[in-house]
C-alpha positions in Angstrom: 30.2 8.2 -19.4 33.0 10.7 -18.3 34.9 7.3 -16.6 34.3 5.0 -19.8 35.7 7.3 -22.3 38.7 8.9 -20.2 41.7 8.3 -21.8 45.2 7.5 -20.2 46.9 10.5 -18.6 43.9 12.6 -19.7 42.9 15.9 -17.3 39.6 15.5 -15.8 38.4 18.5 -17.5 39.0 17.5 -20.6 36.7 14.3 -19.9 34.0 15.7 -18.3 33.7 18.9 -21.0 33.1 15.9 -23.2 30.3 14.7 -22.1 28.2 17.9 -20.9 26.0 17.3 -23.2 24.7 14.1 -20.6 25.4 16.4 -17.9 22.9 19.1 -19.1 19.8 16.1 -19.9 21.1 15.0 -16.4 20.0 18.5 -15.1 16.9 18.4 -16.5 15.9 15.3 -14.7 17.1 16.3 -11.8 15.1 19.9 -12.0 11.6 17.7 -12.8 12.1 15.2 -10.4 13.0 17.5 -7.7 9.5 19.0 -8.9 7.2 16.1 -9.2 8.7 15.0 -5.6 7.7 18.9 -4.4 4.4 18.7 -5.7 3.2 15.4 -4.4 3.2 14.4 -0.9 3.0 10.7 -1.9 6.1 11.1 -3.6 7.9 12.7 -0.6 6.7 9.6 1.2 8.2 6.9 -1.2 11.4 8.9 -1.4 13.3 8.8 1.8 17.2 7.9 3.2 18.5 5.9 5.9 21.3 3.5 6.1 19.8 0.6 6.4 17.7 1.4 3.0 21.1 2.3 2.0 23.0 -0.7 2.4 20.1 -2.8 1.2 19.8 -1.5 -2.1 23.7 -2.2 -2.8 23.0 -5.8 -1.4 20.0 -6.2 -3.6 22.2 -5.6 -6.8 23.6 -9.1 -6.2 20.5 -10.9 -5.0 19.2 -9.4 -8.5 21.7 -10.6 -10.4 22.3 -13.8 -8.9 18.2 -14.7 -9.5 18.7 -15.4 -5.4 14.7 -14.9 -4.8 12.8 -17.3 -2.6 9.5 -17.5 -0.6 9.0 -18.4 3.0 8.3 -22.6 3.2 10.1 -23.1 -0.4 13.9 -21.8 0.2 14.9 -24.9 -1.6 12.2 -24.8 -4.9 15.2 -23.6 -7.4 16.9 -26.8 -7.0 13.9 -28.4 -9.0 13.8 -26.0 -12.0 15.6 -26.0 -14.8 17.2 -23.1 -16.7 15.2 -22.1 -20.1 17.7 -24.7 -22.3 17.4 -23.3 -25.8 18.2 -19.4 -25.0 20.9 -21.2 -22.5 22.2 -23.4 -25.2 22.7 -20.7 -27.8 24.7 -18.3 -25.5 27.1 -21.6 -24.7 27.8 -21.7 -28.4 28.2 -18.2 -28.4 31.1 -18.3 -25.8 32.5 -21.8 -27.6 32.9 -19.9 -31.1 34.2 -16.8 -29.7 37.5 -15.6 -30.8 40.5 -15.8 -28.4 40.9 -12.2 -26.2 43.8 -10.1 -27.7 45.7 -7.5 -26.0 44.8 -3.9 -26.5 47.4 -1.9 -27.7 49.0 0.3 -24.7 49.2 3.3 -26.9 44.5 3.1 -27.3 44.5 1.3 -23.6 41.7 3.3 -21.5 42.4 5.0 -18.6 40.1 2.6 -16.9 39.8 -1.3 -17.1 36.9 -2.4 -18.6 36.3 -4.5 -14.7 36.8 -1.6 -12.9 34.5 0.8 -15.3 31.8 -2.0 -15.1 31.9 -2.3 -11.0 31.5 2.0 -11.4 28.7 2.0 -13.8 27.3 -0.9 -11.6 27.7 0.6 -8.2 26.7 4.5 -9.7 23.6 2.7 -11.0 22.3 1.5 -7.8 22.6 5.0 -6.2 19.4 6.5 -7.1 17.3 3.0 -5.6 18.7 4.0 -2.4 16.3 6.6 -2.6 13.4 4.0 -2.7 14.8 1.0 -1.3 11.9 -0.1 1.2 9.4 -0.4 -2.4 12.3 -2.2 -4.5 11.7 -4.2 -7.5 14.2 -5.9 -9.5 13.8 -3.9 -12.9 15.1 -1.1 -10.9 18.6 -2.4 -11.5 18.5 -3.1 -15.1 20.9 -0.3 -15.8 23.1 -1.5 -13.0 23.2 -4.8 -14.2 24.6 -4.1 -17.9 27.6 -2.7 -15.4 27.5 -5.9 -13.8 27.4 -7.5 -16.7 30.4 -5.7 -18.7 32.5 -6.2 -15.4 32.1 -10.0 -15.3 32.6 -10.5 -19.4 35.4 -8.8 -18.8 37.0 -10.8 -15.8 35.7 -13.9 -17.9 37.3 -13.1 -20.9 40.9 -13.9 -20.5 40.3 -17.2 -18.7 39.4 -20.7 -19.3 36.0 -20.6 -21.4 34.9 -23.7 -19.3 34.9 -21.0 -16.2 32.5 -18.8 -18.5 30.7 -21.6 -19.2 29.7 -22.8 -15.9 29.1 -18.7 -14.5 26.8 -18.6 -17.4 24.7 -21.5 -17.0 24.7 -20.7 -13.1 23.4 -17.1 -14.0 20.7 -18.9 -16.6 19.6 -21.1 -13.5 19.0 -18.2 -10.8 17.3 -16.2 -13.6 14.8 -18.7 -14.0 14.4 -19.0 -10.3 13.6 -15.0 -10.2 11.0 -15.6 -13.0 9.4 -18.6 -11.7 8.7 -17.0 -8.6 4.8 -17.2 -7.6 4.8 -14.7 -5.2 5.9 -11.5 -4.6 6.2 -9.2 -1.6 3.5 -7.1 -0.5 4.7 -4.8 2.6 7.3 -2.3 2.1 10.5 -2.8 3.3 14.5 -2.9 2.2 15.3 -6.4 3.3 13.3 -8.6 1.9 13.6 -11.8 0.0 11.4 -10.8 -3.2 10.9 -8.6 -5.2 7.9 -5.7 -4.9 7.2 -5.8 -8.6 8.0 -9.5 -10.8 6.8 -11.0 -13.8 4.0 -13.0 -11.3 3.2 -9.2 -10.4 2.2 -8.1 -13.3 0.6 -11.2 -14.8 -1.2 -11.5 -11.9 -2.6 -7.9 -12.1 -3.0 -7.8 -15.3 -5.3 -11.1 -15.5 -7.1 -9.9 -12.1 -7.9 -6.4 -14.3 -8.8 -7.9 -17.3 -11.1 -10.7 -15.5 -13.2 -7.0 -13.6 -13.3 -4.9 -16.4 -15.1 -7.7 -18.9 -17.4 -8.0 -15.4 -17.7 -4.3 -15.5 -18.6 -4.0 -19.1 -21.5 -6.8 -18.4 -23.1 -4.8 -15.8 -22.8 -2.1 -17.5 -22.2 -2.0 -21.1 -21.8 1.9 -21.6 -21.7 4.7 -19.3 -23.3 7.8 -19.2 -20.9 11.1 -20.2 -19.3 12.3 -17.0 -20.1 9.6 -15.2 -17.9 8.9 -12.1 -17.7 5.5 -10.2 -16.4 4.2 -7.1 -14.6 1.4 -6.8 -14.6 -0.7 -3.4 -13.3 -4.2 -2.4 -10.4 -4.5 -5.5 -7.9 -7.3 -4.4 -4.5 -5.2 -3.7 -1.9 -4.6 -5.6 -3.5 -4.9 -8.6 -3.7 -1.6 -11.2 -7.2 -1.7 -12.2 -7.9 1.2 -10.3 -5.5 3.9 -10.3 -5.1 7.4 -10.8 -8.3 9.0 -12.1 -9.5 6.1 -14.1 -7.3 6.2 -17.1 -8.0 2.2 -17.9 -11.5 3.2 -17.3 -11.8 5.3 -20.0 -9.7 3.2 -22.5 -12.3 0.6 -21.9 -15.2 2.9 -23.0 -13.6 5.2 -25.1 -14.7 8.5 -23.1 -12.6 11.3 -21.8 -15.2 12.6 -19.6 -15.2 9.4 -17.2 -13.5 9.3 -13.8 -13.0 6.6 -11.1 -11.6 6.2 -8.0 -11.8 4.6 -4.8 -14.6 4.5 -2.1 -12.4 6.2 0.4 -11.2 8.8 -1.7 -14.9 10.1 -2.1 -15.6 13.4 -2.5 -18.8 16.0 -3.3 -17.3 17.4 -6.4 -16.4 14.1 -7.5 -19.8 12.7 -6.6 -21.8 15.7 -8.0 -19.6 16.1 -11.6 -22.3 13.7 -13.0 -23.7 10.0 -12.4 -21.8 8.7 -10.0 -21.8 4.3 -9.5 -20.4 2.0 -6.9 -19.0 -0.8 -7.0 -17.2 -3.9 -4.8 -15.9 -7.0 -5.2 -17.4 -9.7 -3.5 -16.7 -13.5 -3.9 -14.3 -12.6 -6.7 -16.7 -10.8 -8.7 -17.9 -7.0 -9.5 -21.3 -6.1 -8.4 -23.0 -2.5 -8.3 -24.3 -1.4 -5.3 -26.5 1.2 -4.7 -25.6 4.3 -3.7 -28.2 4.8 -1.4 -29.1 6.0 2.6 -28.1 3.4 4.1 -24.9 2.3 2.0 -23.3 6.2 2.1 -24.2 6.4 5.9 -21.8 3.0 6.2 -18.9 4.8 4.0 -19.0 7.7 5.7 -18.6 5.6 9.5 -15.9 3.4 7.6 -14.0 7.0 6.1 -14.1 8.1 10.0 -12.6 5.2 11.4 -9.9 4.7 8.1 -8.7 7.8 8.9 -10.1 10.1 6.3 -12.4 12.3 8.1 -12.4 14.2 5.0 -14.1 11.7 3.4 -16.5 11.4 6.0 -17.4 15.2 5.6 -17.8 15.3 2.7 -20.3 12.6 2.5 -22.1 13.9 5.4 -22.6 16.6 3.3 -24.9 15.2 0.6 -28.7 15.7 1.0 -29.4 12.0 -0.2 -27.2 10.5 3.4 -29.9 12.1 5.6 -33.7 13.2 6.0 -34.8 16.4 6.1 -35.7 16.0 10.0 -32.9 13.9 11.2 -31.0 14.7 14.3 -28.1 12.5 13.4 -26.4 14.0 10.9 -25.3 16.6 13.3 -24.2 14.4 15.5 -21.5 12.2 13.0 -20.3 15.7 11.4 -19.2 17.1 14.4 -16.9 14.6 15.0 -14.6 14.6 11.3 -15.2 18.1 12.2 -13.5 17.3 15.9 -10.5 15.2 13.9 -9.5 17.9 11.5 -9.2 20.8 14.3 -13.0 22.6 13.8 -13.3 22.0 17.7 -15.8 25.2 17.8 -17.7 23.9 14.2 -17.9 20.2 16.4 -19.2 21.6 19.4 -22.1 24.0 17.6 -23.6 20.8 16.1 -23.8 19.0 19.3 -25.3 22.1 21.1 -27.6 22.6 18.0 -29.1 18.7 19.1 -29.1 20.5 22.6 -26.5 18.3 24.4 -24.5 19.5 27.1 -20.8 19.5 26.7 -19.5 18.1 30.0 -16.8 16.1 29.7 -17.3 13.7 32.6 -17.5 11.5 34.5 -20.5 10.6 34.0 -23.0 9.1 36.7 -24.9 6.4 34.9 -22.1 4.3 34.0 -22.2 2.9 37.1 -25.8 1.2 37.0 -25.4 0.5 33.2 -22.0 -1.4 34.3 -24.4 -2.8 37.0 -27.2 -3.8 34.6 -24.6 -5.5 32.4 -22.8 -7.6 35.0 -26.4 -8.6 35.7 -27.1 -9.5 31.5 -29.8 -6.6 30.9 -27.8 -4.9 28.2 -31.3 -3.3 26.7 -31.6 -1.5 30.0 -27.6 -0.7 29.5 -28.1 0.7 26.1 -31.3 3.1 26.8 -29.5 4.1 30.3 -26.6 5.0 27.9 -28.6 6.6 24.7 -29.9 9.0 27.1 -26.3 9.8 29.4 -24.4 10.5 25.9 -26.5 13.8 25.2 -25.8 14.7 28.8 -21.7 14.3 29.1 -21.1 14.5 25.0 -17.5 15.3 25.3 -17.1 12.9 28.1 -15.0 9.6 26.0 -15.8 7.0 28.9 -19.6 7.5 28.2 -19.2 7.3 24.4 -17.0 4.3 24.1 -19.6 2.3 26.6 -22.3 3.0 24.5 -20.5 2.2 21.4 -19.5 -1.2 23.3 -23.4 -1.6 23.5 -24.2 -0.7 20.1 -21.3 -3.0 18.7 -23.6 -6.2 19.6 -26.4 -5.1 18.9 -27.1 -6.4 14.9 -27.9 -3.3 12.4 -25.7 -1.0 14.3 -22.5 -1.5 13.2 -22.5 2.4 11.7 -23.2 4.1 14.8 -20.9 1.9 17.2 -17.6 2.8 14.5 -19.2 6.8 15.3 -19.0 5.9 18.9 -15.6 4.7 19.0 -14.1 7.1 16.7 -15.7 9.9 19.2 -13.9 8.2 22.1 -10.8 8.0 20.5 -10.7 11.6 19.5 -11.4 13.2 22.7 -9.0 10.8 25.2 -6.7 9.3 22.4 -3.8 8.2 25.2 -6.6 5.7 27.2 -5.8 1.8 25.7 -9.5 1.3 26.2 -10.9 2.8 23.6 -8.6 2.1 21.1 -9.1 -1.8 22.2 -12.7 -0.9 20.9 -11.7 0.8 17.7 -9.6 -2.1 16.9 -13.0 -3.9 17.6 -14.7 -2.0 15.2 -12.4 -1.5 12.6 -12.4 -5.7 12.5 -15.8 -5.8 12.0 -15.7 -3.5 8.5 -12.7 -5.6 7.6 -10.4 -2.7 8.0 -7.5 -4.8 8.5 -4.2 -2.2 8.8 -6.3 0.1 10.4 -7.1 -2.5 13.4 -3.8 -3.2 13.3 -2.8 -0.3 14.0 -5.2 0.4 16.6 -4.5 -2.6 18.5 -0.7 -1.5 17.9 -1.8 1.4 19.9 -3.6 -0.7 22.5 -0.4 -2.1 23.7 1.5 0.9 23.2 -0.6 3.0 25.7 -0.7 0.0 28.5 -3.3 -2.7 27.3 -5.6 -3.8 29.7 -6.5 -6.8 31.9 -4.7 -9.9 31.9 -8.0 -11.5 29.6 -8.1 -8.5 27.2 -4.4 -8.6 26.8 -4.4 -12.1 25.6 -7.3 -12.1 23.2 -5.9 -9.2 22.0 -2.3 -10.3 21.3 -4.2 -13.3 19.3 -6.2 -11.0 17.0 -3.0 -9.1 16.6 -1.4 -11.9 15.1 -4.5 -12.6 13.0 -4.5 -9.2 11.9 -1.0 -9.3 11.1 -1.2 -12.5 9.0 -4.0 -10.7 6.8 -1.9 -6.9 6.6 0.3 -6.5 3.4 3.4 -8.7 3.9 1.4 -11.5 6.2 1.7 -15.1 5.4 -2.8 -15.2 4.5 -2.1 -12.3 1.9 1.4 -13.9 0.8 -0.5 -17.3 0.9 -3.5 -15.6 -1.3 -1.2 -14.7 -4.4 -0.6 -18.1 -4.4 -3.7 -19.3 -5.4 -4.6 -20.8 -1.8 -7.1 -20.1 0.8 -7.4 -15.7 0.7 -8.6 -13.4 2.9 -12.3 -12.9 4.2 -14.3 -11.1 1.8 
């Protein structure tokens, strides 16, 4: 503001005291932004600096304006679109019936051509995306862009109007190409092709969102007060389910609902009042109960996503577990284990009375015997009784969860077994090969992906491993956000497993 309204031979104070009034709102922002980034970690996670970030946020200023967005497979799609011929036919009379430029008079010239002030306003605009640049979206530069724009009206202006004709029909052409585009990207990252967020963004979501909630208010046409409900399975990057449920209780006009999602379970939130599940399967809402059985599942799925939090604190409930059972011990002490309690871990597997040697263990010779030989029952009971015996000793857990990964109905306990082995020898590639293992099996995708990341970081295994592993790495990959069966998804065609 300072820049467009400096006058010739003015003193810079004299044009910045003019505009302190910007300068103080300016402030402001600053001091909340500088606040909301302090006080949420996810925000200190999107913001972040680094040259390449840097230098792709100026370069996306031009890709924006330009409408240069394409998909992988359809680089050349633009050529067969056509610009939006009654908008584009209007502003072509405009520029025909404009009035010849006239020189300004020197004595009211501004200290700054109107070129050079739009490049500035352009450039200054695109500062603060740098901040964000690996999420980009194209609105981002919409400030930028009326820079852009006042620079190129003004390097258009004195010459030929056929020139401003054909820039502006070329501009109308690539911004049709940026709003035809079916796709948009789904993995952070600065230099990419598309944008994050696009018009097919948001109709997408908003059809996807619309098409759950009349599902939701089927199944369950009014809620109890309080109520809180769980949300599991939601295609991604869709906003049905954000926040605390704010859509939620637009939909049935109650301030006293929450929602959130399955792995961001907690006690309070479960105990505030009724709390409801639900997943999408086959496209479609459906309720599940939130029984034994089903919280047992979330809990081994929280430990192996990561969020051993999660897992406590559904551990915790008395509806997970009988009065008399010996497991729960067992799975709490190792969330426990993950989020430093080693001493709170290691009283619940004494209180099962297992000892806590830590290897090797004896047996795994003759189960490794009695599997070469096909008797995997014998295996497993050799091994169900060795664990309580060595139960900080990873080798023996991650051979028994092996075991239990074949055998049907005890998927839960095998994703306990890994986790455990992981947690007490995290640098061996073997157990993280059977993490990635589990982790496939619940259809936690970036998870496995990492873990089989890990895998190869740490040395792989043999030469048969290494290879099936390096082909469910690239399956993995083409399923993680960014991967041509997610990008393919958005487009209508074949999606992901469900």
């Amino acid at each position: 503001a300072a820049l467009a309204a400096r006058r010739a031979d003015e003193p810079w104070r004299r044009s910045l005291a003019r505009v302190w009034p910007l300068g103080l709102a300016a402030l402001a922002w600053a001091a909340r932004w500088l606040g909301a980034v302090a006080g949420h970690a996810s925000a200190r996670q999107a913001v972040a600096w680094d040259a390449g970030g840097v230098a792709a946020a100026f370069v996306h200023l031009a890709q924006v304006a330009l409408g240069l967005a394409w998909r992988r497979g359809a680089e050349t799609r633009f050529l067969g679109l056509l610009p939006p011929l009654l908008p584009l036919a209007l502003a072509l009379a405009a520029v025909l019936l404009a009035g010849r430029v006239r020189r300004a008079d020197p004595a009211t010239r501004p200290a700054v051509s109107p070129v050079a002030l739009g490049l500035a306003w352009a450039l200054l605009g695109v500062v603060p995306i740098t901040a964000v640049a690996s999420a980009w979206s194209s609105y981002y530069y919409l400030f930028a862009l009326c820079g852009l724009a006042l620079a190129l009206g003004a390097a258009l202006a004195p010459r030929r109007r056929a020139v401003a004709l054909v820039v502006l029909a070329l501009l109308a052409w690539g911004s049709e190409n940026g709003r035809r585009l079916d796709e948009f990207i789904t993995a952070p990252g600065a230099w990419t092709t598309q944008s994050h967020v696009n018009r097919y963004y948001v109709e997408r979501g908003a059809s996807l969102a619309r098409r759950y909630l009349d599902q939701l208010r089927a199944l369950r046409p009014t809620l109890p007060p309080r109520s809180t409900l769980f949300f599991g399975g939601l295609p991604g990057f869709i906003a049905f389910q954000t926040a605390d449920g704010p859509l939620l209780r637009w939909a049935y006009r109650d301030s006293s609902l929450r929602s959130y999602f399955l792995m961001q379970f907690s006690a309070e939130r479960y105990r505030r009042g009724p709390a409801l599940a639900f997943v999408v399967r086959q496209d479609s809402l459906a309720e599940i109960p939130l029984d034994s059985p089903l919280l047992q599942s979330f809990a081994a799925t929280a430990m192996i996503s990561e969020r051993p939090q999660v897992a406590l604190d559904l551990l915790a409930l008395p509806a997970i577990w009988g009065a008399d059972s010996s497991a729960a011990p067992y799975w709490r002490a190792w969330p426990r284990w993950a989020l430093g309690d080693t001493a709170g871990a290691k009283h619940d597997l004494r209180s099962l009375g297992m000892t806590l040697d830590a290897g090797p263990t004896p047996e795994l010779a003759r189960v490794m015997e009695a599997v070469t030989a096909g008797d995997t029952a014998r295996a497993l009971a050799v091994m169900v009784t060795a664990v309580p015996r060595h139960a900080l000793d990873a080798d023996a857990h991650s051979v028994l969860g092996a075991l239990l990964e074949r055998q049907p109905g005890s998927e839960a306990s095998a994703a306990v077994e890994a986790y455990a082995a992981t947690l007490l020898a995290p640098q061996a590639a073997r157990h993280w090969w059977l993490m990635t293992v589990v982790q496939l099996k619940v259809q936690r995708y970036e998870e496995a992906l990492r873990s089989v990341d890990r895998f190869f970081a740490l040395g792989g295994s043999d030469p048969q491993t290494m290879m099936e592993a390096r082909r469910l790495r690239d399956w993995l990959a083409a399923r993680s956000p960014g991967g041509a069966k997610v990008q393919e998804a958005l487009r209508g065609g074949p999606g992901l497993p469900r």
